[in-house]
C-alpha positions in Angstrom: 108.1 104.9 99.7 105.7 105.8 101.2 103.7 109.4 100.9 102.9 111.3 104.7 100.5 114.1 102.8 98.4 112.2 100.4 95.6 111.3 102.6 95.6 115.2 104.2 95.3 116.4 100.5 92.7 114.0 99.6 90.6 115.5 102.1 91.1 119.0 102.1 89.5 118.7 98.7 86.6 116.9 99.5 84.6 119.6 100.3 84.1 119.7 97.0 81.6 116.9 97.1 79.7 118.1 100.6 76.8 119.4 98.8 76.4 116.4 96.4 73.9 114.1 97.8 74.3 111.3 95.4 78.2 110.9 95.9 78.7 111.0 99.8 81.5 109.2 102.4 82.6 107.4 99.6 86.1 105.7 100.7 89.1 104.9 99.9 89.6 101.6 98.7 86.2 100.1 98.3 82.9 101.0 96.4 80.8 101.4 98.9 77.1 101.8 98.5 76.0 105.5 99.0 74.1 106.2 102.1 71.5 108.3 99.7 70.6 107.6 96.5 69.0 110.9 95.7 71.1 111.4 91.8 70.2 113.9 89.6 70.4 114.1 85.6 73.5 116.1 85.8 75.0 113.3 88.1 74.1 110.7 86.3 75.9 112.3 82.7 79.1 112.6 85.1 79.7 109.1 86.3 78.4 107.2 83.0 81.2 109.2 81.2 83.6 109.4 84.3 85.9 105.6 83.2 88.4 104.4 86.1 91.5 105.4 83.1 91.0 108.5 81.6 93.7 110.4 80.1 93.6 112.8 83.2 94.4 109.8 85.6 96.9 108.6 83.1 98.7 112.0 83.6 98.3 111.7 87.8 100.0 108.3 87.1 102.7 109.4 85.5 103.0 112.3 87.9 102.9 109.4 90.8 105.4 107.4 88.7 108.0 110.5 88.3 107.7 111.3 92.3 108.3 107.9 93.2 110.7 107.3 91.0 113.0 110.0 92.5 112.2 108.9 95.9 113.1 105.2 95.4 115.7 105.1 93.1 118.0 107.2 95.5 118.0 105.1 98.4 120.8 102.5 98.2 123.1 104.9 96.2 122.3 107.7 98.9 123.8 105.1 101.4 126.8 104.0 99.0 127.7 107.8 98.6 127.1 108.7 102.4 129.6 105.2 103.1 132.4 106.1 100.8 132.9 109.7 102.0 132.9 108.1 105.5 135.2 105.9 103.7 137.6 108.3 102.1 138.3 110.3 105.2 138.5 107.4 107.8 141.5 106.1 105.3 142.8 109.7 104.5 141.7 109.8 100.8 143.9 107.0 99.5 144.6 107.7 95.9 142.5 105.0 93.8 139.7 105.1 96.3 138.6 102.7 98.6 136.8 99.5 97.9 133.5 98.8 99.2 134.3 95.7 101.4 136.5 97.5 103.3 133.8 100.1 104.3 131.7 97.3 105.9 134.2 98.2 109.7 132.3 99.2 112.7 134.2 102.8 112.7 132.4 103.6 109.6 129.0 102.2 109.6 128.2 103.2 112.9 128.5 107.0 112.0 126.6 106.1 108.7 123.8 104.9 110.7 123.7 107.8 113.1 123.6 110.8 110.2 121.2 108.7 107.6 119.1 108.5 111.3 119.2 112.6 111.9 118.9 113.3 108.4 115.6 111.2 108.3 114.0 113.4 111.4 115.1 117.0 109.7 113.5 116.0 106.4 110.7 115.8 109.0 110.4 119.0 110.1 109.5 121.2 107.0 107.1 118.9 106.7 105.8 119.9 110.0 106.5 123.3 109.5 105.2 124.4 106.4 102.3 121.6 105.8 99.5 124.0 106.5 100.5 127.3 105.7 101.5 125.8 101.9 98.3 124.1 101.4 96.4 126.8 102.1 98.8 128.6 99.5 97.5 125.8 97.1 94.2 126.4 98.1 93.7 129.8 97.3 97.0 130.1 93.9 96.2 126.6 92.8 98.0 123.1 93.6 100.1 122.4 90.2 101.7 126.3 91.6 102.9 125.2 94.9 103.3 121.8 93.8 106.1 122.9 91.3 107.6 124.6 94.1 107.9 121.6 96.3 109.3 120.2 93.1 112.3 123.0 93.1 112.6 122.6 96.8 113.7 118.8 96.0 115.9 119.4 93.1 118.0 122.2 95.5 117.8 120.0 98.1 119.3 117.0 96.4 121.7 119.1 94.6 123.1 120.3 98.0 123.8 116.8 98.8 124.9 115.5 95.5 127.6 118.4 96.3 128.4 117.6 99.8 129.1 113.8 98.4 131.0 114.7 95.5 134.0 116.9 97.7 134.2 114.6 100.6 137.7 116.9 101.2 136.2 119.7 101.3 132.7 119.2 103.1 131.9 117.2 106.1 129.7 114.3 105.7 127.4 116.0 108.6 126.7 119.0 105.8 124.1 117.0 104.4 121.7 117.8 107.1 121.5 120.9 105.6 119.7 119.6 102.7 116.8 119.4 104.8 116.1 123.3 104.9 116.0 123.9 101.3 113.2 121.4 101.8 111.4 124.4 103.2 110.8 125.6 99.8 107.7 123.5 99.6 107.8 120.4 101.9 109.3 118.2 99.8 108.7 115.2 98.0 105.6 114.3 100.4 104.2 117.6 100.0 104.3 117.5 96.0 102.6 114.3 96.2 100.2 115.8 98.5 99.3 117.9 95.9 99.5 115.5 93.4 96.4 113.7 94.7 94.4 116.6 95.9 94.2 117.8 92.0 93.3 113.9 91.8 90.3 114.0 94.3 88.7 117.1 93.2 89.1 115.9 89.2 87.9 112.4 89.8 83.9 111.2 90.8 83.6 109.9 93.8 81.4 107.3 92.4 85.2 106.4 90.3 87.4 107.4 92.8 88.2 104.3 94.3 89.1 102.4 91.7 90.9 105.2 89.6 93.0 105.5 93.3 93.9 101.3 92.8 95.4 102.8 89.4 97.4 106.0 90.8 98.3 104.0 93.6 100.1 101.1 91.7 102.4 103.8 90.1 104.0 103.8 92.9 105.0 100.6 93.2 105.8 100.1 89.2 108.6 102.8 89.9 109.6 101.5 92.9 109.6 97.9 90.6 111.8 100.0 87.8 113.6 102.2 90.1 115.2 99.7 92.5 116.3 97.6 89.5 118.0 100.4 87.5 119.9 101.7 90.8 121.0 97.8 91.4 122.2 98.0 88.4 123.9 100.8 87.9 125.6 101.9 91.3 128.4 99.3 91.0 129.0 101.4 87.8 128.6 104.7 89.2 126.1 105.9 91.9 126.6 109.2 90.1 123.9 107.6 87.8 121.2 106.6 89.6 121.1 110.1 91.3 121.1 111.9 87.8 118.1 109.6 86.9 116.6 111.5 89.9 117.2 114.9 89.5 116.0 114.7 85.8 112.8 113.0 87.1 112.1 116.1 89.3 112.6 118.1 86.5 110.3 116.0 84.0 107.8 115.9 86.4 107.8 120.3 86.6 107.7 119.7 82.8 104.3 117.7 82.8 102.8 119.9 85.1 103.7 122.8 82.9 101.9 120.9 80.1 99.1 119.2 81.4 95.0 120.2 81.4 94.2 122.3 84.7 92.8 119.0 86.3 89.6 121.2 87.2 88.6 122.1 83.8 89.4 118.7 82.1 86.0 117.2 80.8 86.1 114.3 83.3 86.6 116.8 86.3 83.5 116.6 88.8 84.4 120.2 89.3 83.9 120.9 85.9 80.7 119.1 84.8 79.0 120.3 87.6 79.9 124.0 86.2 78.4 123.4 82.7 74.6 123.0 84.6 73.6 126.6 85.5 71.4 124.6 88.3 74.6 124.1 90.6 75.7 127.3 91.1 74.8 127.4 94.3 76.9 124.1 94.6 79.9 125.5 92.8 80.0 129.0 95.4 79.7 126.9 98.0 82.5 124.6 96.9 84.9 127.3 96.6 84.2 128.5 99.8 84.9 125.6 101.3 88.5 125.0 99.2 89.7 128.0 100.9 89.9 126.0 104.2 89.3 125.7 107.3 90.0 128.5 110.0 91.8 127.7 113.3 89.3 127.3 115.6 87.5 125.3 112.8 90.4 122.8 112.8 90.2 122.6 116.7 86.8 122.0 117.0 86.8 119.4 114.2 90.1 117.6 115.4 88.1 117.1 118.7 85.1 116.2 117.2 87.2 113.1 114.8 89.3 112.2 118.2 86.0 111.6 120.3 85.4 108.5 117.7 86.9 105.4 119.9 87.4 103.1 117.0 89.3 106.1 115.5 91.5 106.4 118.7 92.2 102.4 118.0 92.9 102.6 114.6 95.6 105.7 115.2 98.6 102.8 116.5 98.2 101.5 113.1 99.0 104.8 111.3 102.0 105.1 113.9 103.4 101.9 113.5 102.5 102.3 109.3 105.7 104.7 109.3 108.8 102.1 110.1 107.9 100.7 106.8 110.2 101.7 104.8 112.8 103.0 107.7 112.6 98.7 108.4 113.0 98.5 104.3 115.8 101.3 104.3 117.6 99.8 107.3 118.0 96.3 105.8 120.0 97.0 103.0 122.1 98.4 105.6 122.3 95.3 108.0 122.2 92.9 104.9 125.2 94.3 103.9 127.2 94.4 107.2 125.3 91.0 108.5 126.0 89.1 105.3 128.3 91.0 103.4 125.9 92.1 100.9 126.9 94.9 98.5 124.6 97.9 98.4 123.2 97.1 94.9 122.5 93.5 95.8 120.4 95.1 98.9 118.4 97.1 96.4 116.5 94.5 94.6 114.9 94.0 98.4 112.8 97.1 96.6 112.2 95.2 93.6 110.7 92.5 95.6 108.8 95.0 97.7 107.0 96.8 94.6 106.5 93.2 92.5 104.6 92.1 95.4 102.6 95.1 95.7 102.0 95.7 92.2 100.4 92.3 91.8 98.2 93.5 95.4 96.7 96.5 94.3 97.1 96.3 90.7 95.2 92.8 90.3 94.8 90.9 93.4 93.2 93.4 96.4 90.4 95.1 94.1 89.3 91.9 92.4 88.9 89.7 95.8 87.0 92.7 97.2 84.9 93.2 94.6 84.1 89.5 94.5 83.3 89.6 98.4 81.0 92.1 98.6 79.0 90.7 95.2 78.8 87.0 96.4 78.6 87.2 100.3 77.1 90.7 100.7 79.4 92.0 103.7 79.8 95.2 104.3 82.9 97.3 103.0 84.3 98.4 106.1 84.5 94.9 107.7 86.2 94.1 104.7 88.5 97.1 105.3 88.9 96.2 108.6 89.9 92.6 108.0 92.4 93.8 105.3 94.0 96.5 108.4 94.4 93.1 111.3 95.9 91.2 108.1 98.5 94.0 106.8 99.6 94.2 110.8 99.8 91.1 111.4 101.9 90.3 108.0 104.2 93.1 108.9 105.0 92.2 112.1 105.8 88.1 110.6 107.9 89.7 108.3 109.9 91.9 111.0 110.1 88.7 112.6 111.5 86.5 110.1 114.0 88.8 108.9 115.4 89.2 112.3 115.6 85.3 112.3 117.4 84.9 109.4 120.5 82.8 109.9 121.6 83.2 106.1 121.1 85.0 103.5 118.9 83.1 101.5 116.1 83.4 104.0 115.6 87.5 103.6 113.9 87.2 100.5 111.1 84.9 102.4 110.8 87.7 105.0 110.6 90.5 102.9 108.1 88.9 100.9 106.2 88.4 104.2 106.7 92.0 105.1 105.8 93.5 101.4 102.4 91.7 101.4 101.3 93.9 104.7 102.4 97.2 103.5 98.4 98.0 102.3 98.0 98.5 105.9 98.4 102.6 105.8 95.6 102.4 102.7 93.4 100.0 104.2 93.2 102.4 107.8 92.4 105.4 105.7 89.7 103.7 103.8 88.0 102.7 107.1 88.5 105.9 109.0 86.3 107.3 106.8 83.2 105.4 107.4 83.4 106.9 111.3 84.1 110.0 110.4 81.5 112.9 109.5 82.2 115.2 106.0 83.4 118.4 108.2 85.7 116.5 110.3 87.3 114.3 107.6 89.8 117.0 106.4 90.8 117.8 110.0 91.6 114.0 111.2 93.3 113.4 107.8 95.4 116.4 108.5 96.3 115.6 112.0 97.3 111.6 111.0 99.8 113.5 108.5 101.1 115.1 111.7 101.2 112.6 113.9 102.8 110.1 111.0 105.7 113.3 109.9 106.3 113.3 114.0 106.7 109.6 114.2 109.0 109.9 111.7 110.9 112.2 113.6 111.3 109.9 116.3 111.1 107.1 115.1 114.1 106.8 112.1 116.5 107.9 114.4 115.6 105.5 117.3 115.4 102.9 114.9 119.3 104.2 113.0 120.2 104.4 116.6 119.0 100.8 117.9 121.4 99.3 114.9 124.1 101.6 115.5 124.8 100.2 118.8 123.6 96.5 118.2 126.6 96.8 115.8 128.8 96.0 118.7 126.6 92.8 119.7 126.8 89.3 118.5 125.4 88.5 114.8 122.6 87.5 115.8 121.0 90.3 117.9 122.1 93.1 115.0 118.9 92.2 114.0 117.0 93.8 117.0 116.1 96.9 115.1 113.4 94.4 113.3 112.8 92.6 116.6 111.7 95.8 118.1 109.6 96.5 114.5 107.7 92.9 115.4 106.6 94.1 118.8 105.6 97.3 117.6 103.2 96.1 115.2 102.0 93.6 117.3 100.9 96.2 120.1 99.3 98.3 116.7 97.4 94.6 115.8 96.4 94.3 119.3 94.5 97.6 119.3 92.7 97.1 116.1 91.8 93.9 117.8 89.0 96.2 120.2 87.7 98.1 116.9 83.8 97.1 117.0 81.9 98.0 113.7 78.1 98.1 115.8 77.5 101.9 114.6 77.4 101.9 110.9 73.9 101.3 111.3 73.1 104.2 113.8 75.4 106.9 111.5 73.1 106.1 108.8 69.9 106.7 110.4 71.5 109.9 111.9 72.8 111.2 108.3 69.5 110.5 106.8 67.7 111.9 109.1 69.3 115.2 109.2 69.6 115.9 105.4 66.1 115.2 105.9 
């Protein structure tokens, strides 16, 4: 899964890194050459002892590892619960229980599609709500804080469900909607991981960022790798297990930030070598000003000002279209299991895949085949960046498409392979975003993409649930049009990055130069 917050987070902390010359509009994914090369002593002591694995960014991994963990490892027996209390009452709680295959009617998975489709849009909404107001509450009472209260936000939230589930006599299925306002308490799981990398930016170098980022990242996908193989495993046991595995990785997760260094006084925080030279203070004040935020009329202007950028405007579809990632990944174990009689914990190793594939991306592949790009052939980063955003789409929207054509089931795994290898695309936009974007305005646009993507998802997971529930009633072959409709979505985002033109690096340069002039 994927994380709505993280690149919102990443830049309300940059601001830490405005007054330093040496490390500016340094990006996401690549290590681009600094526009100035202006370093000073202190600089210099910062990034020769600032490595890519530290003992700080083994800590964010884990951190990473814990959140995704919880995320991933409840989807399929989420959906196995949410089925067999369908199950129960449709049969009038037979004693024994009821066995999976016979769960796999219209009269059941139609319903299951419609509340797994409205309980995706209200997890939404405190995400909408409360993203603002609770990171300015991090900015001012410190992120590990209100990131352990997103933390017990999820733990009430999933306990609430976990009871709705276990009395399917006594509680409606419907009642697990309600989950989604406990959620409040925080934001969620997207909002801890929010925070999670904001204590990540402002602890890391710039000039190390990028490649300690390829290390956090791949977290991710290793517990997606772990998680979707322990909950195939274990939900034809019980799905009871898998969903304990959760809630006690919420609550290690509270533990390690309980214990670990205050990321901005470890000795490879930026933040806190910079404090050690007396000469910076003026840096430092002016750093904390700028971590208490920006005002209203400061976001307007700056939202504006990102929005006026037209290869911004053309990269926004791909953020949009970036969301139905994992709804298209959710969804399938779904339709596998109606469209081919899968069970549910044969559908979860479609996760397995996903995060074996992306593990061996970000881990190995992508920042090795950059690195020797730029060294050999000299091109610049962001056409690199750009290239990697038109190759993600255009894999996702292949994989959609071959998935939808699958006449058997030994031809999903081909699809989702196709599908897995473009789910960099999200990554790759950010990373070239930023090379358009100027240091005030970064924080703003990052902020508003977390919007737009949380009200995508509000729209979008439903309309997707809702698509399958009634293609349910069609032949075989058109229940697949929830991943036809995925195809053409992404080929109208790959059509858009199509008019992106990279002419103005050049120009921005001149313009930055000249005015810290």
């Amino acid at each position: 899964m994927s994380n709505l917050m993280a690149a919102s987070s990443e830049a309300s902390t940059s601001a830490l890194n405005d007054e330093e010359d040496a490390i500016t509009d340094t990006p996401l994914l690549s290590n681009a050459p600094r526009i100035q090369e202006r370093p000073r002593d202190n600089q210099e002591a910062i990034l020769k002892r600032a490595r890519p694995l530290t003992s700080l960014v083994l800590y964010f991994m884990t951190i990473h590892f814990l959140l995704a963990f919880c995320e991933m490892i409840l989807v399929a027996p989420l959906i196995r619960l949410f089925e067999n209390s369908l199950c129960l009452s449709y049969f009038d709680f037979p004693v024994g229980g009821v066995e999976e295959a016979m769960c796999k009617i219209n009269e059941i998975q139609h319903p299951l599609a419609t509340i797994r489709g409205w309980k995706s849009m209200f997890d939404t909404i405190p995400v909408l709500l409360v993203a603002v107001p609770i990171g300015r509450l991090g900015d001012h009472h410190g992120r590990r804080k209100i990131m352990a209260l997103a933390l017990l936000g999820v733990a009430g939230s999933l306990g609430e469900i976990f009871v709705v589930c276990a009395f399917p006599k006594i509680f409606r299925l419907q009642l697990v909607w309600l989950s989604s306002v406990i959620l409040l308490c925080g934001g969620g799981l997207n909002s801890a991981s929010a925070f999670m990398w904001a204590m990540a930016s402002e602890s890391i170098p710039a000039e190390r960022r990028s490649h300690a980022f390829y290390y956090i990242f791949s977290a991710f996908y290793v517990a997606e790798l772990v998680a979707s193989f322990i909950a195939s495993v274990t939900i034809d046991i019980s799905p009871w297990i898998p969903c304990g595995l959760a809630m006690g990785s919420v609550l290690l997760c509270l533990m390690l930030l309980a214990f670990m260094p205050d990321p901005r006084t470890s000795p490879h925080s930026l933040y806190s070598a910079i404090l050690q030279d007396p000469t910076d203070g003026e840096n430092v004040e002016s750093s904390n000003k700028n971590m208490k935020g920006l005002s209203r009329p400061q976001f307007v202007t700056g939202l504006v000002s990102a929005l006026s950028n037209r290869n911004t405007l053309l990269v926004i579809p791909v953020f949009l279209v970036g969301i139905f990632r994992y709804a298209m990944l959710n969804l399938l174990i779904q339709y596998a299991s109606v469209r081919f009689g899968f069970k549910i914990s044969r559908g979860a190793t479609f996760y397995t895949e996903t995060a074996f594939i992306n593990i061996c991306l970000f881990l190995f592949l992508v920042p090795r085949l950059t690195t020797y790009i730029r060294s050999k052939y000299d091109i610049r980063p962001e056409t690199i960046d750009l290239a990697l955003v038109k190759m993600s789409v255009i894999l996702l929207a292949l994989g959609c498409l071959a998935i939808g054509l699958a006449q058997s089931s030994g031809f999903l795994p081909i699809g989702v392979f196709i599908f897995a290898a473009g789910f960099g695309s999200r990554v790759f936009a950010l990373s070239l975003v930023s090379y358009w974007i100027s240091d005030d305005a970064k924080a703003t646009l990052y902020a508003a993409i977390v919007v737009l993507e949380s009200l995508g998802h509000a729209i979008g997971d439903p309309a997707i649930q809702q698509i399958f529930a009634k293609s349910l009633s069609f032949s075989p072959f058109w229940q697949a049009t929830p991943f036809f409709v995925g195809s053409g979505l992404y080929s109208l985002a790959l059509l858009s990055s199509s008019f992106v033109t990279l002419g103005h690096r050049a120009e921005l340069h001149e313009e930055t130069l000249s005015e810290n002039d």
